[in-house]
N, C-alpha and C positions, 0 to 999 in steps of 0.2 A: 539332541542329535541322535542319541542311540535308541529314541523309539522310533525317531525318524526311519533309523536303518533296518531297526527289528521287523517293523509290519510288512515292507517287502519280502521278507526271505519266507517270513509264516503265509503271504499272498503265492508267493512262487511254487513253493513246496506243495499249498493247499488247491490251487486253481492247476497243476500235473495231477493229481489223485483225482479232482473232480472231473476230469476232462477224459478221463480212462472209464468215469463210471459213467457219465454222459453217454459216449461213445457205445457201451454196453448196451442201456437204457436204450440207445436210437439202434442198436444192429437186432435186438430183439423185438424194438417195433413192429421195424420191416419187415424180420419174419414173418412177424403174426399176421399183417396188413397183406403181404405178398399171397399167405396159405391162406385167407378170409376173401382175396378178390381170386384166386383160381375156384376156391369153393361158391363162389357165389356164381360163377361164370359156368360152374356144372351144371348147378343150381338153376340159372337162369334158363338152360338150352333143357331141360327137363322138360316131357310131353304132356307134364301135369297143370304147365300154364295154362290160362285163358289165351284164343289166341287174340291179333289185335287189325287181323287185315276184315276189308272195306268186304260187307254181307258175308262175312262167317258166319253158317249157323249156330258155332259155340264162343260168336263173340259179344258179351254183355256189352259191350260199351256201343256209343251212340252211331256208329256206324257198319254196327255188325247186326246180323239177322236172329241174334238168340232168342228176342221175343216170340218170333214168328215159328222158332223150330218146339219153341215151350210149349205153346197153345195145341201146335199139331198132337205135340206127346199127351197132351193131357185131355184131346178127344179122340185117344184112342190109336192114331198113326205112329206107327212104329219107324222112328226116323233113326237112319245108321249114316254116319259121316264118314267117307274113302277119302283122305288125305290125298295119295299115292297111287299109283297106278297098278303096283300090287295090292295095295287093300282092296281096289275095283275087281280086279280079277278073282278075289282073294272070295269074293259075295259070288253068290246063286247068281246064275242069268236071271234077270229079271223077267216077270211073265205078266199078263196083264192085268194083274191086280198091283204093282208096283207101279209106282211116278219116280221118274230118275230127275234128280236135279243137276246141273252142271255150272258150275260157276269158275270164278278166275282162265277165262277163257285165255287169258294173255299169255298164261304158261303152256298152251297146248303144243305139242307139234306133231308133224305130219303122220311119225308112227302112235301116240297116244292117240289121236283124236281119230284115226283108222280100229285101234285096239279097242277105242269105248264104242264106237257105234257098232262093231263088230259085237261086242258083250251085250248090248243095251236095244239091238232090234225086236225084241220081245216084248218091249214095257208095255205096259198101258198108254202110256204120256212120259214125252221129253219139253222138261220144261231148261231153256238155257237162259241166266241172270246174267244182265247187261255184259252183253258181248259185247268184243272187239270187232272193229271190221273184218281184223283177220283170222280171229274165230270163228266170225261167221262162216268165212270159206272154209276152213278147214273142215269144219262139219259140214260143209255142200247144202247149205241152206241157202234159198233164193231171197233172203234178205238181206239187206244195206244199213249200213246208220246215217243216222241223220241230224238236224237240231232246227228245234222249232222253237224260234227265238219269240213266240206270242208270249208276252204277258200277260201271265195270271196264274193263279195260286192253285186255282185247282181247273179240272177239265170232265168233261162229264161222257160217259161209256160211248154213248149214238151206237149201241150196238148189240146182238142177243147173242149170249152163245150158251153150254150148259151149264157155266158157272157165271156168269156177268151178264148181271140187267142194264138196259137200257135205261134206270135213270143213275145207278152207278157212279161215284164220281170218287175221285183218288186225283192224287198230287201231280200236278204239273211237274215232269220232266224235263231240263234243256235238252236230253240226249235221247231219240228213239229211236225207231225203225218202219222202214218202207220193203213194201214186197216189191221184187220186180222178174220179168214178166205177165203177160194177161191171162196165161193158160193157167195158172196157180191160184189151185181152191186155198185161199186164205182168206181171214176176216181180221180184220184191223178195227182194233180199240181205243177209245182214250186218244183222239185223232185232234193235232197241231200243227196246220201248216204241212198238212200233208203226211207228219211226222207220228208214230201211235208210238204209245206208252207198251199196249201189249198187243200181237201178229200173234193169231195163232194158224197154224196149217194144217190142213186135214192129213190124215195117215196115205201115205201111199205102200207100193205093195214091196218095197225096202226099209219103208222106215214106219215108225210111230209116229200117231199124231206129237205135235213140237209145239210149243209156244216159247217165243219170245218175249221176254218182260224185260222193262228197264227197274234199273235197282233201287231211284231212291225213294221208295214206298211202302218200299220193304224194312228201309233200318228202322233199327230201334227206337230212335227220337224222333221217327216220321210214321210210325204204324198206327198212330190211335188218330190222325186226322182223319178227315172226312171219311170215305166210305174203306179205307186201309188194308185196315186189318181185314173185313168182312172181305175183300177180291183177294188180297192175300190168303186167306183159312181158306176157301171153297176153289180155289186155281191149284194150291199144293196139298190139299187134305181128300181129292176126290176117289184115292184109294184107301187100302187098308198098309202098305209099307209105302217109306218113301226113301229113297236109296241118295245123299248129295254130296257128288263128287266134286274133289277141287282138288285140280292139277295140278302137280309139283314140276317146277323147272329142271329136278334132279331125273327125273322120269325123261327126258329129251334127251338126256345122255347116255344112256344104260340102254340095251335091250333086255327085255323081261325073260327071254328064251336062253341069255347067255348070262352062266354066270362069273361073276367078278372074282379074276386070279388071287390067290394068297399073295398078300404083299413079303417082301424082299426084306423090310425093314421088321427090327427086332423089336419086339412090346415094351424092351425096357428100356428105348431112345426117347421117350417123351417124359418118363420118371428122371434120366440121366440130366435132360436137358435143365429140366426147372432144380436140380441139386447144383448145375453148375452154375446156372444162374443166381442164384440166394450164394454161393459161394463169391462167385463177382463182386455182389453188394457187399458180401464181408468185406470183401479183399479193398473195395472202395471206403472204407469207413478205416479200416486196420492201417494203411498206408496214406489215405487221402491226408492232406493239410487240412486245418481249420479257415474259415476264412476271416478276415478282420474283421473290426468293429465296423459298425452301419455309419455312413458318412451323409450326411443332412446337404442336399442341394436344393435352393429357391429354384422354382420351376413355374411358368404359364401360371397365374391364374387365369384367364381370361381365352380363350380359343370362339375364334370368329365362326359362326355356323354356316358363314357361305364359303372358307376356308376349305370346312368339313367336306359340302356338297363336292365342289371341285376337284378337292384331293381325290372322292369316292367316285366320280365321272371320267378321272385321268385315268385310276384303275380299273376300270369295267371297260374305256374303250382299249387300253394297254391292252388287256386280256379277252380283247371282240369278244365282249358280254353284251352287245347290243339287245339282247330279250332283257338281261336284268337289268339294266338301265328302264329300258322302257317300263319296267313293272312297277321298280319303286315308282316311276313319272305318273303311271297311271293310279298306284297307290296315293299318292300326295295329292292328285287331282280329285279324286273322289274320296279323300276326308274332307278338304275345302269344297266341294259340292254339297256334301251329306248335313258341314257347319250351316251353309247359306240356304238348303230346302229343309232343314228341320230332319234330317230321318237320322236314325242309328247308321254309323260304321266303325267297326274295331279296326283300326289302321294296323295295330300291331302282329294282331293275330293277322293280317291281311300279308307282312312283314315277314312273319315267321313261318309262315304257309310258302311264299317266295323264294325264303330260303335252304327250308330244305326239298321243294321240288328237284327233281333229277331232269325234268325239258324243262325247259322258259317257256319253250310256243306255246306254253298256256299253265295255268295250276287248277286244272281243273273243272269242274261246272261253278258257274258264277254261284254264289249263294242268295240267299233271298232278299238279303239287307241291298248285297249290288244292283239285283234289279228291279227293286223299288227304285234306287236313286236313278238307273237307267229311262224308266220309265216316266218319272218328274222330270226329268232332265230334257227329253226327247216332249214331254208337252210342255214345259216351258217356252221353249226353244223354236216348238214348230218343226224340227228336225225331224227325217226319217228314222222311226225307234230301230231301223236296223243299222244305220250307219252309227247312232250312236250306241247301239250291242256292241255292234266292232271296237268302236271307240276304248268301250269303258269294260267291255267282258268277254270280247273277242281275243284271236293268238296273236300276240305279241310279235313286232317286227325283228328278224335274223337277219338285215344290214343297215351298215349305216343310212344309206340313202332313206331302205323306209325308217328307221329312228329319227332322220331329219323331219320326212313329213308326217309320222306318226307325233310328232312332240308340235307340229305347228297347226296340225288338226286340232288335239286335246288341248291345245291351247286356248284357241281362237274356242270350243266349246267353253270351257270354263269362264271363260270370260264374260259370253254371252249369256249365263246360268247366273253368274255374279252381278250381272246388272240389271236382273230383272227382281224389284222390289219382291 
């Protein structure tokens, strides 16, 4: 009995001292965790990164233009990248040995895209990468977008100008451009459906000759097909500089003319803040309770996956997500196509693409594994390959009603795709 009583009190005694050094051990963690993720988040916003958006010329990954700005450097074109709307103004007027390049048209507004055409009337050549419809207008170009749902991989010039031959051929684009009206000296290239890959317009007596290019021929992982690189090198390399601006959303806010007032707040309320905060977590750790021992409860083995489905359909129409319903629907459809025609599809990557889209009405240009399956699918079928575009890579329905007949279309498709041996 009295070792009985002994080990408790050497337990009591010994698990207070170890529970003070614990507590030490875990407050100085956090410090270090706390001051390693504010340093890393310095760290990260540094202008030293690679960036990672879609045709940057300084983005090495698979859908930035760095290949295309390497080759220019290395015959000789002196290429300079303007972030900012003051780096743009920040450069020489360009004069006609310069090519201006303009891309992320999506950030432009009314006073930027007035303030570059205003700098940029001099060039030799304005070449603008996959604009927006409403880039297009803000730079007062007489062209449109478009989408030329023909299948096929690649598409060939039908056209002469002074840098692109007539047997020429570069990658099928879903997304191009149409000139419109009849009085406009333009020539269209790379022509689907009505739709060119590249418009170019003669100079008039405000502006520089312009061309319009769509952009996916230009990335990285798409420059060494067919004729690519060679219309990419000879379309942005026909001067000796080439100037490629990409607009800042931060530039729509600001006027370049006025400068920005001294702030009210003192430099040492963002030092104050994060002292009081690590002080908090002291304070949490110094007075906080421990919490008891972990308590073991049997749970589910077994969860029904059509359970799953329904749970995840009651929450999408709860929160009228009628696009993401319909996305996973048409995701799930076209993995069980892609199983029964034999082609490649990554459902998940398809998934994960889905989910962090910011609109539903679409996630973008289909890729090339969807429209292969679109294509087998549409001659299987007999079906119009446009009705089955829409179907299977077209914008997703934004109400119930079309969710209703969008899910009994792609239905009644799949079905018809599955019973054909």
């Amino acid at each position: 009995m009295t070792a009985t009583t002994e080990a408790p009190r050497v337990a009591r005694g010994g698990g207070r001292g170890g529970g003070w050094r614990v507590a030490g051990w875990t407050l100085l963690a956090v410090v270090v965790v706390a001051t390693l993720a504010i340093l890393a988040a310095l760290v990260g916003d540094s202008p030293g990164d690679a960036p990672a958006e879609r045709l940057d010329p300084q983005n090495p990954g698979a859908i930035g233009a760095g290949a295309l700005a390497a080759v220019l450097d290395d015959r000789g074109v002196a290429v300079t990248v303007a972030r900012r709307q003051n780096d743009l103004l920040d450069e020489p007027r360009p004069g006609s040995n310069t090519t201006v390049v303009i891309g992320a048209t999506d950030e432009l507004g009314d006073t930027t895209a007035r303030e570059f055409l205003d700098h940029v009337r001099g060039a030799g050549r304005i070449i603008v990468v996959a604009p927006t419809m409403q880039g297009l207008g803000l730079l007062d170009l007489p062209v449109v977008t478009g989408s030329a749902i023909g299948i096929t991989d690649a598409v060939d010039a039908d056209c002469i100008t002074d840098d692109i031959a007539r047997d020429d051929m570069i990658l099928h684009d879903v997304d191009g451009y149409q000139v419109v009206g009849e009085s406009i000296a333009a020539t269209s290239c790379f022509t689907v459906d009505d739709v060119s890959g590249v418009v170019r317009l003669d100079a008039t007596s405000t502006r520089p000759e312009v061309l319009v290019v769509s952009g996916e021929f230009l990335q990285n992982d798409q420059i060494t097909r067919f004729d690519n690189a060679g219309v990419a090198v000879r379309t942005f390399g026909n001067s000796d500089r080439l100037l490629w601006y990409l607009p800042s959303f931060d530039d729509t806010l600001t006027t370049p003319d006025v400068e920005a007032e001294p702030s009210d707040v003192p430099l040492a309320v963002g030092p104050l803040v994060l002292l009081a905060f690590l002080g908090l977590i002291a304070l949490m750790f110094w007075r906080g309770r421990r919490f008891g021992p972990l308590v073991s409860e049997p749970l589910p083995a077994v969860v029904k996956a059509i359970e799953t489905t329904q749970a995840r359909g009651r929450m999408y129409h709860k929160a009228r997500a009628d696009d993401r319903a319909a996305g996973q629907l048409r995701i799930h459809t076209l993995e069980r196509m892609s199983r029964h025609l034999g082609l490649p599809f990554d459902a998940a990557r398809a998934s994960r693409d889905l989910d962090d889209a910011d609109d539903f009405g679409g996630v973008g240009p289909p890729t090339p594994a969807v429209l292969a399956i679109v294509a087998a699918a549409a001659q299987a079928t007999g079906h119009d390959p446009r009705h089955v575009h829409a179907l299977l890579a077209g914008p997703l329905p934004q109400t119930p009603e079309q969710l209703v007949q969008f899910t009994s279309e792609l239905t009644a498709l799949d079905q018809e795709v599955r019973r054909i041996p």
